[in-house]
C-alpha positions in Angstrom: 96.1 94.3 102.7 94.6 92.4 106.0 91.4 92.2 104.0 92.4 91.0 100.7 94.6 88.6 102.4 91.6 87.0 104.0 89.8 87.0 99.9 92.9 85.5 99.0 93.0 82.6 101.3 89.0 82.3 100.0 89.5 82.1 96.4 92.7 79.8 97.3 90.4 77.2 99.2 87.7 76.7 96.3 90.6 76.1 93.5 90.3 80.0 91.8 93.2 81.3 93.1 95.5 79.3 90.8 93.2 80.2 87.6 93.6 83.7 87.4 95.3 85.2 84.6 95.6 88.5 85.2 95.9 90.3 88.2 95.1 94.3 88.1 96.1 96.3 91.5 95.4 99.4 93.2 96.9 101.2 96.4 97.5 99.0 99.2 96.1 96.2 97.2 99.2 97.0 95.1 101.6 95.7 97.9 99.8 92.4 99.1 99.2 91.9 94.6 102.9 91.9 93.7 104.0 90.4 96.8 102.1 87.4 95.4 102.4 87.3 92.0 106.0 88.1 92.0 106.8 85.1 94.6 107.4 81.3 93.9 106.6 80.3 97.4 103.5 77.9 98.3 100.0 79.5 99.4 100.7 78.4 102.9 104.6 80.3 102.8 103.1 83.4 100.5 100.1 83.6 104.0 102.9 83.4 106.9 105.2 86.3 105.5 102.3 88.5 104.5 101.0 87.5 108.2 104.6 88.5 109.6 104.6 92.2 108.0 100.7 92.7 108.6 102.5 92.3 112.4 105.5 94.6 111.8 103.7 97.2 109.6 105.7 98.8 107.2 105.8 102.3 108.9 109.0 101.6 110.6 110.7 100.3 107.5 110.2 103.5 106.0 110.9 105.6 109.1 114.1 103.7 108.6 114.6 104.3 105.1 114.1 108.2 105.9 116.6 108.2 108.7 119.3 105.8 108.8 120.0 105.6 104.9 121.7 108.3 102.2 118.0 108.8 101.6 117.7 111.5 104.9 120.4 113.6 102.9 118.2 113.8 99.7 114.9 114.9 101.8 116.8 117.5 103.5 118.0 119.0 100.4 114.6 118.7 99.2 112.8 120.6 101.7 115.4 123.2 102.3 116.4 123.6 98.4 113.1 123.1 96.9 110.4 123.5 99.4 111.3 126.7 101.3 112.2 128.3 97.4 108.8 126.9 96.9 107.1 128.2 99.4 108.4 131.8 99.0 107.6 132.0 95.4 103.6 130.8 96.1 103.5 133.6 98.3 104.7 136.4 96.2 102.5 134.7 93.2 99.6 135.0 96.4 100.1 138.5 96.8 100.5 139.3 92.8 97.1 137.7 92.6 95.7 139.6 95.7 97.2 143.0 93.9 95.6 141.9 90.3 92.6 141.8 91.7 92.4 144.8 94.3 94.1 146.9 91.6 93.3 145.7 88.0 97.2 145.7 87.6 97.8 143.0 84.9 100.1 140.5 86.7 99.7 137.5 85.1 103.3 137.4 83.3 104.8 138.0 86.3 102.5 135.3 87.8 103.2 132.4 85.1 107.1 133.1 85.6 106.8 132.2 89.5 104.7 129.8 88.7 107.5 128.1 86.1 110.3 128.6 88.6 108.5 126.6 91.2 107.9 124.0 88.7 111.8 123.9 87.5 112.4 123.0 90.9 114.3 119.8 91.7 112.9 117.3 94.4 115.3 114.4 94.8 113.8 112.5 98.2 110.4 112.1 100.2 109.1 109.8 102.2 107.9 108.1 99.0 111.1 107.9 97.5 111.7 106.2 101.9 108.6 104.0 101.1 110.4 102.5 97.8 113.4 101.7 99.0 112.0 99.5 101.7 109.6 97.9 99.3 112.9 97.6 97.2 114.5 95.5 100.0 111.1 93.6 100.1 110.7 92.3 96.7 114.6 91.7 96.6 115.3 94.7 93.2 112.4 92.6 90.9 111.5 94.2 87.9 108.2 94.4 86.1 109.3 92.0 83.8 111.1 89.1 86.0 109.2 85.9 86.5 106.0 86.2 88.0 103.9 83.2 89.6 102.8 80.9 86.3 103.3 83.5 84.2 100.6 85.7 85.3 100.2 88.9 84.0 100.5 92.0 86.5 99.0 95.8 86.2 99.8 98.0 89.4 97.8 101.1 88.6 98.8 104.7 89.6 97.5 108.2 88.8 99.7 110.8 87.1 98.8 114.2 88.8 99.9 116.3 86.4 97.6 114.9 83.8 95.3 113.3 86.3 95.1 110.5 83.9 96.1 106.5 84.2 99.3 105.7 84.2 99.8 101.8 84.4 103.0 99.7 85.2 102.4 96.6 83.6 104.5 93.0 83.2 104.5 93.6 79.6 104.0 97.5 78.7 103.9 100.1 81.3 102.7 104.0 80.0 100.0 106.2 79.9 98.1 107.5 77.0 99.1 111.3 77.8 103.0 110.2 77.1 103.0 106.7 75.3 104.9 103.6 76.2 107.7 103.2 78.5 110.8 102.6 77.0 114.5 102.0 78.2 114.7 101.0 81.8 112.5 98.8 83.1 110.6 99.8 86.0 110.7 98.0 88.9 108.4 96.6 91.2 108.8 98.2 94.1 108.9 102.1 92.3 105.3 100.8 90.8 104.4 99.8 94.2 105.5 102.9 95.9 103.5 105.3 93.4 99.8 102.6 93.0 100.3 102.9 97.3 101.5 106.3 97.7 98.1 107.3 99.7 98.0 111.1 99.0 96.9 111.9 102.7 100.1 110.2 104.3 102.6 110.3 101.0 103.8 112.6 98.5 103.8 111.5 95.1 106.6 109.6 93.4 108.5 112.1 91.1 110.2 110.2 87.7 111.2 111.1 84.9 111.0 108.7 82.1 112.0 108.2 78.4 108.6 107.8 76.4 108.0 106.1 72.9 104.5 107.7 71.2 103.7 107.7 67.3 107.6 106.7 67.0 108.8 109.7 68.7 110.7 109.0 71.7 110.6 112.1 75.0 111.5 112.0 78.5 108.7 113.4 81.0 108.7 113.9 84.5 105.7 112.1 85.9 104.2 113.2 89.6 102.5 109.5 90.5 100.2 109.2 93.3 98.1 106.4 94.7 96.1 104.6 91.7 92.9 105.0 93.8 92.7 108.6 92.7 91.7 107.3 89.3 91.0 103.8 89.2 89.8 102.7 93.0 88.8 99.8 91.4 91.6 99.0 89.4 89.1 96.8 86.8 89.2 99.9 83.5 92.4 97.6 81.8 90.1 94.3 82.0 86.7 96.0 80.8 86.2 94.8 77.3 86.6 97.3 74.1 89.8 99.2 76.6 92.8 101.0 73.9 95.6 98.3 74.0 97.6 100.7 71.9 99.7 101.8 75.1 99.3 99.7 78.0 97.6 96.3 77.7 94.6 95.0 77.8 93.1 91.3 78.4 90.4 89.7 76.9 89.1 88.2 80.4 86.1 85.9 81.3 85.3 87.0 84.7 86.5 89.7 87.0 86.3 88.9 90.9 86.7 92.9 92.5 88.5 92.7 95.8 87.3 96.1 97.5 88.1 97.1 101.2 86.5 100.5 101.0 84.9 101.0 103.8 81.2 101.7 102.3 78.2 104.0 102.9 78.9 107.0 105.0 77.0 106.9 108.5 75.7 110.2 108.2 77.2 111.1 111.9 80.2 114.2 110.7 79.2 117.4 110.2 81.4 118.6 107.9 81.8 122.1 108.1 84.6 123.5 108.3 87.2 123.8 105.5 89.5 120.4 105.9 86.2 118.1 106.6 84.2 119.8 103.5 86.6 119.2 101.3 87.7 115.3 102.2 83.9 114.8 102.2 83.4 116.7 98.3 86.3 114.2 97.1 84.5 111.0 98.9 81.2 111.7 97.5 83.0 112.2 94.0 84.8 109.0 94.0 82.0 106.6 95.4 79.8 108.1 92.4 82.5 106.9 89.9 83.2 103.9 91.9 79.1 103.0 91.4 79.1 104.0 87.8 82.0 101.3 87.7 80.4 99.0 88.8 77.2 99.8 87.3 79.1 99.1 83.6 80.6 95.4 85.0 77.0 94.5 86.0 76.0 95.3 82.0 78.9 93.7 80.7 77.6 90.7 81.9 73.7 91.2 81.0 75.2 91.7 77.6 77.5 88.6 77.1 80.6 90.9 77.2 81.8 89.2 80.7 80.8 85.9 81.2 80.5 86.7 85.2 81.3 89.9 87.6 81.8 89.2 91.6 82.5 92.2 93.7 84.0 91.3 97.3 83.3 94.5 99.9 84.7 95.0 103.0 81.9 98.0 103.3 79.3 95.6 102.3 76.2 96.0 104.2 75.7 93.2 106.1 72.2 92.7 105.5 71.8 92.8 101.5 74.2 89.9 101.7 72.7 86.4 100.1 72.9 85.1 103.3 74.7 85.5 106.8 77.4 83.1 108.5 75.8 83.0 112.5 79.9 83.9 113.1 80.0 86.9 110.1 82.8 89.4 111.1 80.4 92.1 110.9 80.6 95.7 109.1 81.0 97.8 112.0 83.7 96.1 113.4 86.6 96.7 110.7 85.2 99.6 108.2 86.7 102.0 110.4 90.5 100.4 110.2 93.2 103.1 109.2 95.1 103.3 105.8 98.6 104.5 107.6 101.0 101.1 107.2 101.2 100.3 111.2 101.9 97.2 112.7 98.3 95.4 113.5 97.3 93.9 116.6 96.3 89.9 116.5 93.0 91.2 116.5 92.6 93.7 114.3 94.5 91.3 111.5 92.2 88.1 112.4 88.9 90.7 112.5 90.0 92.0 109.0 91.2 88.9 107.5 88.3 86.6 108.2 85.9 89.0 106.8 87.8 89.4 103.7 87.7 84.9 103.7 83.8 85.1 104.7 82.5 87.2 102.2 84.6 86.1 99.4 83.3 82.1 100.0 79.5 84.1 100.0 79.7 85.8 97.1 81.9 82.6 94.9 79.2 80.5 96.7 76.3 82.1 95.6 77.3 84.0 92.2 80.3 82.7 90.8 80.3 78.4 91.7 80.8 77.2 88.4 84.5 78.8 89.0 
């Protein structure tokens, strides 16, 4: 949020800012995206309050949420109703499995029923469910739909882990392909908030169900949403030309400006071993591959006329394969290293972060995109 902040003030200082028609979001770039586009204040206003709860963090608005607020009693009976049950019937599907395969007994009926109990079981508060309702008291109950800053379109993207496909809250048409369109109530904007940002190493997905319209046939579905990331770090696959419009939108755009703040090439200094640090490594090295091949398909957009122009702002940028480098550049090493947990950030840390984010946004509108 502290970096795109900083690219926002950028693209606000050379006039782009107020041109941009659609704006696509992903994980924490979810929060500081609708806090904007779903505000009528001036730049300057929009900059101070962001400022204000970069300060505060938002990790004691949801400890508050989760402790002083009916939302405490619904995580309690979650964890004792459905996550002890849970737990106990894993463990006898556990040793079913360790008894197929010692003994050749067939137990996979036995198996599948377990498995559909735990499933039927209800979950009715986490610390996601904490993390909405303070984003709830933050956008003041907006829906998708209510007026947006000069009528921009909005997409806050989030991953369905039961599919592990898209699913896409938009100011228009919000859905996924595995259920169809939304229809009824209209989502609002902190619950597609809460599931783009729910980062799967700190929050629990977002459990909903929702009443779905597909080939005229109209289902509910419970949907298990997690951070947007998982699928989409990029957020960019609704603004890539030829996308499906049949389900969510898609926008015929000009140019797409990425706003990154991944943190960039490994250093090579972990040794990842054991099970925990193998396994966080495995899922890195998958997504930066699909991140590149991303990227890779922007860059040929534009050699084929598709995309007019592409600009990717990184916060893991390497410093020296930059066009060229301010003697005061925030460099590299000093912010990729920042947590993803919601604290409160010192002066520092914000006007580290921040004025990298400005800096290498004014670079790469200088030097790729000035027409703009």
């Amino acid at each position: 949020m502290a970096f795109h902040l900083g690219c926002f003030r950028a693209l606000h200082d050379r006039g782009v800012l107020n041109k941009v028609k659609v704006l696509s979001t992903v994980s924490g770039g979810s929060v500081i995206g609708a806090y904007y586009a779903y505000s009528d204040d001036d730049f300057e206003a929009f900059d101070e309050k962001l400022v204000g709860l970069l300060r505060s963090g938002l990790q004691r608005r949801i400890a508050r949420e989760a402790l002083l607020s009916p939302e405490l009693f619904k995580i309690v009976f979650t964890l004792l109703l459905s996550g002890l049950p849970a737990l106990g019937l894993w463990f006898l599907g556990a040793l079913l499995r360790l008894l197929r395969v010692l003994t050749t007994i067939p137990t996979h009926p036995a198996e599948e029923w377990l498995a559909a109990r735990r499933r039927e079981l209800p979950i009715w508060g986490s610390l996601t469910t904490a993390f909405e309702r303070a984003l709830d008291r933050l956008f003041g109950g907006k829906t998708m739909r209510d007026g947006r800053r000069d009528g921009l379109h909005v997409v806050i993207n989030a991953c369905d882990l039961k599919t592990g496909t898209a699913f896409r809250f938009g100011s228009k048409r919000s859905g996924g392909w595995r259920y169809g369109e939304l229809t009824g109530a209209v989502p609002t904007v902190a619950q597609a908030v809460a599931a783009s940002a729910a980062f799967p190493i700190l929050l629990p997905p977002l459990v909903e169900t929702f009443k779905f319209k597909k080939r005229d046939k109209v289902e509910a579905h419970k949907v298990f949403l997690t951070d947007g990331g998982v699928f989409d770090n990029l957020g960019v696959a609704v603004l890539e030309p030829g996308r499906d419009g049949e389900i969510t939108d898609t926008y015929p755009v000009t140019h797409i400006i990425s706003l990154n703040a991944g943190a960039g090439q490994l250093d090579g200094s972990d040794q990842p071993f054991w099970w925990a640090g193998r396994v966080a490594r495995s899922f890195e090295a998958v997504h930066r591959k699909a991140q590149d091949h991303v990227y890779g398909r922007l860059h040929r957009f534009v050699e084929t006329g598709e995309l007019r122009g592409f600009g990717m702002v990184y916060l893991g940028q390497q410093d020296v394969r930059l066009p060229h480098r301010p003697p005061d550049l925030v460099s590299r090493d000093q912010v990729r290293h920042y947590p993803t947990d919601f604290a409160r950030m010192s002066e520092r840390d914000l006007d580290l972060l921040t004025r990298r984010g400005e800096q290498l946004t004014l670079i790469i509108l200088d030097r790729y995109l000035p027409y703009l």
